[in-house]
NUPA-312158 format. One line per 3 residues: number of its first residue (from 1); their letters; for each residue y negated, z, x negated of C-alpha. Coordinates in Angstrom, 3 decimals. Example, Ala and Ser with C-alpha at 12.3 -4.5 7.8 and 13.67 -1.06 7.14 Angstrom:
1> as> 4.500:7.800:-12.300  1.060:7.140:-13.670
END
This chain:
1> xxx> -34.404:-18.265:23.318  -31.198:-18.132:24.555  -29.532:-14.988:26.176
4> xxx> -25.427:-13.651:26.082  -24.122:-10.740:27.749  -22.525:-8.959:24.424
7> xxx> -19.063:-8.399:25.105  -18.382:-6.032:27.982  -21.336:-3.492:27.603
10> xxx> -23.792:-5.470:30.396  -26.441:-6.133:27.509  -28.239:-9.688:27.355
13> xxx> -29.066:-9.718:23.708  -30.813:-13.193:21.702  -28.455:-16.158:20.689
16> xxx> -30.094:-15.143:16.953  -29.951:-11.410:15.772  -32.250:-10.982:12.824
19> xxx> -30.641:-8.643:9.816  -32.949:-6.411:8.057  -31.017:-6.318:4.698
22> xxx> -34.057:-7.763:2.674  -36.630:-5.044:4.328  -37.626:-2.919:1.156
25> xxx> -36.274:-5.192:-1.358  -36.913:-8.884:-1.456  -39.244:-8.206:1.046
28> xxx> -41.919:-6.005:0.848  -43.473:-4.053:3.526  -46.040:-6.297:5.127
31> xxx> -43.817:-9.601:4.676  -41.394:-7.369:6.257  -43.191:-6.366:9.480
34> xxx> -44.163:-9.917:9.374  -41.008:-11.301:9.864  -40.015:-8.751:12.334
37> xxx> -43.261:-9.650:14.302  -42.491:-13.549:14.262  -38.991:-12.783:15.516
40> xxx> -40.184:-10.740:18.736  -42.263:-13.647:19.008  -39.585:-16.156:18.883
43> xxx> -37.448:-14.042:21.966  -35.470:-11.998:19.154  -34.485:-8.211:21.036
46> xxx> -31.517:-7.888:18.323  -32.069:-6.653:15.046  -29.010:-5.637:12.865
49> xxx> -29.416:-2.739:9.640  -27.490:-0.484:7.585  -27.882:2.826:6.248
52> xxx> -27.116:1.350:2.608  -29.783:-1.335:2.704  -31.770:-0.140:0.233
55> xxx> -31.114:3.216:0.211  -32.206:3.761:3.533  -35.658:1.966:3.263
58> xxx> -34.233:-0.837:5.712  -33.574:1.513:8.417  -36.902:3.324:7.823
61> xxx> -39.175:-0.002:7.890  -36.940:-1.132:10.969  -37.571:2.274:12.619
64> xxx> -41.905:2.346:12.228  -41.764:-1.780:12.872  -40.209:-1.027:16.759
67> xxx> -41.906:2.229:17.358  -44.087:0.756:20.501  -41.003:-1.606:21.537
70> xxx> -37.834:0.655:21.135  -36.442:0.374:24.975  -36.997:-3.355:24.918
73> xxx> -34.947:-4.162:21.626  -30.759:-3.755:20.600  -30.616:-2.132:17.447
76> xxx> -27.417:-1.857:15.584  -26.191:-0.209:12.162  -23.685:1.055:10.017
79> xxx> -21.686:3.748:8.453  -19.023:3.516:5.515  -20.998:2.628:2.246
82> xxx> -21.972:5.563:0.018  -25.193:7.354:0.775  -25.711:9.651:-1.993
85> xxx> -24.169:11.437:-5.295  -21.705:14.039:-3.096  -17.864:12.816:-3.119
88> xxx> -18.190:12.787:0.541  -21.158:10.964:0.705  -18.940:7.463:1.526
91> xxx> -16.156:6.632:4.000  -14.691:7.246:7.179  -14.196:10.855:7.471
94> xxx> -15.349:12.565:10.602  -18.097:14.865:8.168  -19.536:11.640:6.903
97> xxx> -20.143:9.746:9.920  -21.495:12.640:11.461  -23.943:13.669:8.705
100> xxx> -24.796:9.675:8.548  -25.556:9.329:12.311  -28.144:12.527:11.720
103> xxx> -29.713:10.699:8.680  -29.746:7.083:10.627  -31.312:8.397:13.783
106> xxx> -34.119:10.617:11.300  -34.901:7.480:9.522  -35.131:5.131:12.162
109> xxx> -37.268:7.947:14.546  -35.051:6.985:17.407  -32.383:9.081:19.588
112> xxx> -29.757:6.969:19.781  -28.151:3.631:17.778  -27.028:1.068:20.669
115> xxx> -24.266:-0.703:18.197  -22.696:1.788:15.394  -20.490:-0.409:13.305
118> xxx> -17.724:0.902:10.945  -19.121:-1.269:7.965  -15.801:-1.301:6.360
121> xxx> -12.524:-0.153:6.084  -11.274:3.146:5.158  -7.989:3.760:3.536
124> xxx> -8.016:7.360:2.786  -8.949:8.304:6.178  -6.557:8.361:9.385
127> xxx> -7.823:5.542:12.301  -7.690:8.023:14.629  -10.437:10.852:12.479
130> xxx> -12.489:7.780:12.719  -12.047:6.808:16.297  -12.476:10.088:17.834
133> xxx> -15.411:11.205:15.856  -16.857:7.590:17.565  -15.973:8.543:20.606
136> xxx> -17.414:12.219:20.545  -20.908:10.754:19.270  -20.944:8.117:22.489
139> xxx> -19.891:11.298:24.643  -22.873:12.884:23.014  -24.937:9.822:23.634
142> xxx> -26.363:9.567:20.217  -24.521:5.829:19.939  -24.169:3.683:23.040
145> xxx> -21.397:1.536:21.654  -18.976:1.600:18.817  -18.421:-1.554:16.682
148> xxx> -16.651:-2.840:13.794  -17.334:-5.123:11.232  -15.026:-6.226:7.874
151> xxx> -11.680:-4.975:9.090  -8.412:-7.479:9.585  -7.241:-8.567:12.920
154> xxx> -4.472:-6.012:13.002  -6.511:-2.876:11.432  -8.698:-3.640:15.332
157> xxx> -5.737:-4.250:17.137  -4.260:-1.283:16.249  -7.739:0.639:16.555
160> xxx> -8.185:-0.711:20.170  -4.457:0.104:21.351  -5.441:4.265:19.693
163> xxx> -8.736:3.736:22.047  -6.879:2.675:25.103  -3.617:5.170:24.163
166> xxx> -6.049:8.334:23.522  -8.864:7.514:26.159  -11.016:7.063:23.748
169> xxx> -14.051:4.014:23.717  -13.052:1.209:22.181  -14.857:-0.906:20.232
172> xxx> -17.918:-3.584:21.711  -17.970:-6.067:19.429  -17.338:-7.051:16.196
175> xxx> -19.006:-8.031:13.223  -17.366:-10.486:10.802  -18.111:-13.186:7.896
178> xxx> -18.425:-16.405:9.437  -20.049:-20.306:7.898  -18.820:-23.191:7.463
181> xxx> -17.440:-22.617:4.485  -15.507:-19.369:5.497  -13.888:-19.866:8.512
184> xxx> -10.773:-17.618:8.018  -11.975:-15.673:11.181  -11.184:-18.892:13.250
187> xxx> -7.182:-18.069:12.637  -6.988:-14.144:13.970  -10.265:-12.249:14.352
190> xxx> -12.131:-14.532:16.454  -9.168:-15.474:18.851  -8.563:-11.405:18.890
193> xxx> -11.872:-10.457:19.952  -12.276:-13.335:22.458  -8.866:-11.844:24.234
196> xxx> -10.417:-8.740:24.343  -13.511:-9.380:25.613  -15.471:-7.997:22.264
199> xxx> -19.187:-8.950:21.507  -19.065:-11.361:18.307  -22.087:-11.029:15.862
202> xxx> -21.507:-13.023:12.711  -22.776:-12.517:9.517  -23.714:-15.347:6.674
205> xxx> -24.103:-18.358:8.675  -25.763:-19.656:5.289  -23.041:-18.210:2.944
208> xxx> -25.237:-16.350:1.012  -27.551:-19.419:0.422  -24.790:-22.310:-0.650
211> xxx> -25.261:-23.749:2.643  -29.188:-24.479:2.180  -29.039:-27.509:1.175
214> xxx> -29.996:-26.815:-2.655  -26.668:-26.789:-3.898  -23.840:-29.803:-4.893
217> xxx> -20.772:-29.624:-7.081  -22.982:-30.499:-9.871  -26.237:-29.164:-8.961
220> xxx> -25.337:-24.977:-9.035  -27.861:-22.486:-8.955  -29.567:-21.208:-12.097
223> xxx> -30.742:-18.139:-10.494  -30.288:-16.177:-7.463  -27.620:-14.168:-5.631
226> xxx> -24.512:-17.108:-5.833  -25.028:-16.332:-9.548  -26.411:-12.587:-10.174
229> xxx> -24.990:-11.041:-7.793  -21.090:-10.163:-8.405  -19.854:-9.865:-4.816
232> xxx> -21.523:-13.642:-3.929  -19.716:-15.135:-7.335  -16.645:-13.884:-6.477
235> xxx> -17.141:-15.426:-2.451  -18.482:-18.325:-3.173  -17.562:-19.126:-7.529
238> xxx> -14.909:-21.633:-6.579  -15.633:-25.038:-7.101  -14.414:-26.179:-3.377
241> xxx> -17.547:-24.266:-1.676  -20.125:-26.059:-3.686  -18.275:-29.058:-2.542
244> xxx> -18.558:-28.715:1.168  -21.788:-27.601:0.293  -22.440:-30.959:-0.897
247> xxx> -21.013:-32.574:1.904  -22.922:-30.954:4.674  -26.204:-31.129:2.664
250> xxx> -25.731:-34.846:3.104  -24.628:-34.628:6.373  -27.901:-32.624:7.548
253> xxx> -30.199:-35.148:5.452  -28.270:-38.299:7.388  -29.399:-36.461:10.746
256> xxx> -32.555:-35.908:9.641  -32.219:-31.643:10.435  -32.928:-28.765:7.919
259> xxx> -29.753:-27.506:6.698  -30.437:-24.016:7.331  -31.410:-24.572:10.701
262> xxx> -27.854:-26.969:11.257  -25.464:-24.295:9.543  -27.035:-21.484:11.616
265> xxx> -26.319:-23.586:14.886  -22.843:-24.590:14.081  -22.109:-20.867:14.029
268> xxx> -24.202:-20.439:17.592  -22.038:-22.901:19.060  -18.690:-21.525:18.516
271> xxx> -17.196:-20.665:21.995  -17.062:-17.121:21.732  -19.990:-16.131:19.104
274> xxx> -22.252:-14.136:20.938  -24.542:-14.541:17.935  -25.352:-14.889:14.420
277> xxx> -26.935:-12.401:12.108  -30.195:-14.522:10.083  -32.089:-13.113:7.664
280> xxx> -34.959:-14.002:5.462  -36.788:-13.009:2.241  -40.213:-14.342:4.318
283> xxx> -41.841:-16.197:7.086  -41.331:-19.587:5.485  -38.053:-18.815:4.635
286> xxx> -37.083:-17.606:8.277  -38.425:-20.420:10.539  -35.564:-23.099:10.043
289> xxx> -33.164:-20.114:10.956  -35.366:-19.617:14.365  -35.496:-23.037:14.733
292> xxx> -31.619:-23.161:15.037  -32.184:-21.766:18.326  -33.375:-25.330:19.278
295> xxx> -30.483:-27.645:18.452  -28.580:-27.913:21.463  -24.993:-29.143:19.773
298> xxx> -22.277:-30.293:21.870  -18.261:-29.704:21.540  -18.067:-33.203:20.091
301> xxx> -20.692:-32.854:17.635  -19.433:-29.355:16.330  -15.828:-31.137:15.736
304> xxx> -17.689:-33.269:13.827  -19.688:-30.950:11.475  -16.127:-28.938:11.106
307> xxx> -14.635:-31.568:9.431  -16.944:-31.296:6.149  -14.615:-28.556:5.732
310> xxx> -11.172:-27.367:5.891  -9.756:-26.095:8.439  -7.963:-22.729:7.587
313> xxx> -3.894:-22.895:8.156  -2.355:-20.982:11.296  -1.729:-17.230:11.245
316> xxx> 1.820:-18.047:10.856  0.990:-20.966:7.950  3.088:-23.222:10.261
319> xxx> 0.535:-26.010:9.668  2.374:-28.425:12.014  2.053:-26.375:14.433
322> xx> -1.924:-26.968:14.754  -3.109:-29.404:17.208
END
């Protein structure tokens, strides 16, 4: 397993960072500990939750599975999703992050959360409620480094110039959608966080499953998230996703390389990815994501794998402007 320094924060962490999201739903608990087991094994110290995966179960499982390895593992989750019936249980607001911080640390049975991510943005809450109630919980030591995931390059811009204006931490790293059939953080947020010397852990290198290698434009999934679940049909419905899906599937089947195990390693090898979130519903499913960590893929053959999909316009849609 491969090793990168995340951002500016000093911390080695695994090429792969393993996301908990199916621990107490598709996965139950001993297929759970199982996979967390196999991916210590594998060189794995970076494990990625939420306090909304399944109501909290995630982050419960995650917290009894690394009881006897705590100080040798990263562990990172989030705040912003609603946590409970209260009007207030959801957001930004300085009360909820504070009251979700307590619940996170209970459920996990740990004293402090090394990456905190904002899971999303807030609109009814002012940047800088959010920022200093960040700051005061590093101050207080109960998270080691604040982090962002799901915002627009300009909503962290601005957040990092408050930081630097206000003396307040900035942000790590950052956690955004990235495969090859979403590559919109190519134009701002990747270039953004490699100028600022963030930590880059992606999420979806599989896009939700389309880049498996089950799926063409006429061969669409009866069953399954890309069809049940209303936030994947609405990423991935349109017709031009199945289509690269196609493409690469035949691409990976030329070169003789599981799918999932190419996708995951095309996101690995971008420049300034520090790493890619996998995830797994069990230990068959999660070995060709580990054995990404294998494929050693050069600058030439990434440029090639990119073109079995667009490339997204410039910032400033000035197209011939690209090089």
């Amino acid at each position: 397993m491969e090793y990168r320094v995340l951002g500016t924060t000093g911390i080695k962490v695994s090429a792969l960072c393993f996301g908990t999201m199916s621990f107490g739903g598709d996965a139950d608990k001993e297929t759970s500990r199982g996979m967390f087991n196999r991916c210590l094994e594998a060189g794995i110290n970076f494990f990625d939750t939420a306090d909304v995966y399944n109501q909290g179960v995630a982050e419960e499982w995650l917290g009894e599975f690394m009881r006897d390895c705590r100080d040798q593992i990263v562990v990172a989750t989030k705040v912003w999703g609603r946590t409970g019936s209260d009007i207030n249980d959801a957001g930004l607001s300085r009360r909820h992050i504070m009251q979700a911080v307590k619940a996170s640390l209970r459920r996990m049975n740990t004293d402090r959360i090394d990456i905190y991510y904002l899971h999303n943005f807030d609109p009814d809450t002012p940047m800088e409620e959010t920022l200093r109630a960040l700051d005061d919980l590093q101050r207080q030591g109960k998270i080691l480094y604040p982090a962002v995931s799901n915002w627009a390059a300009w909503q962290i811009a601005k957040a990092l110039g408050l930081a630097d204006l206000k003396g307040w931490n900035r942000f790590a790293c950052i956690q955004p959608m990235y495969n090859l059939a979403k590559r919109q953080a190519e134009v701002e947020i990747l270039p953004l966080a490699a100028a600022e010397n963030l930590g880059i852990v992606t999420y979806s290198p599989l896009g939700g499953g389309l880049l498996t290698g089950k799926y063409t434009s006429n061969q669409k999934p009866a069953h399954g998230r890309l069809v049940e679940n209303q936030m994947y049909v609405k990423r991935y419905g349109q017709d031009v996703y199945y289509e690269i899906a196609e493409r690469f599937a035949a691409y990976a089947r030329e070169h003789d390389i599981h799918p999932v195990s190419l996708a995951v390693a095309w996101v690995m090898s971008h420049p300034h990815v520090t790493a890619p979130i996998i995830g797994a519903r069990n230990l068959e499913q999660l070995e060709p994501s580990l054995a990404a960590a294998e494929i050693k893929m050069t600058p030439e053959w990434r440029v090639e794998i990119s073109k079995l999909s667009p490339t997204p316009p410039p910032a400033t849609d000035r197209s011939e402007d690209q090089q």
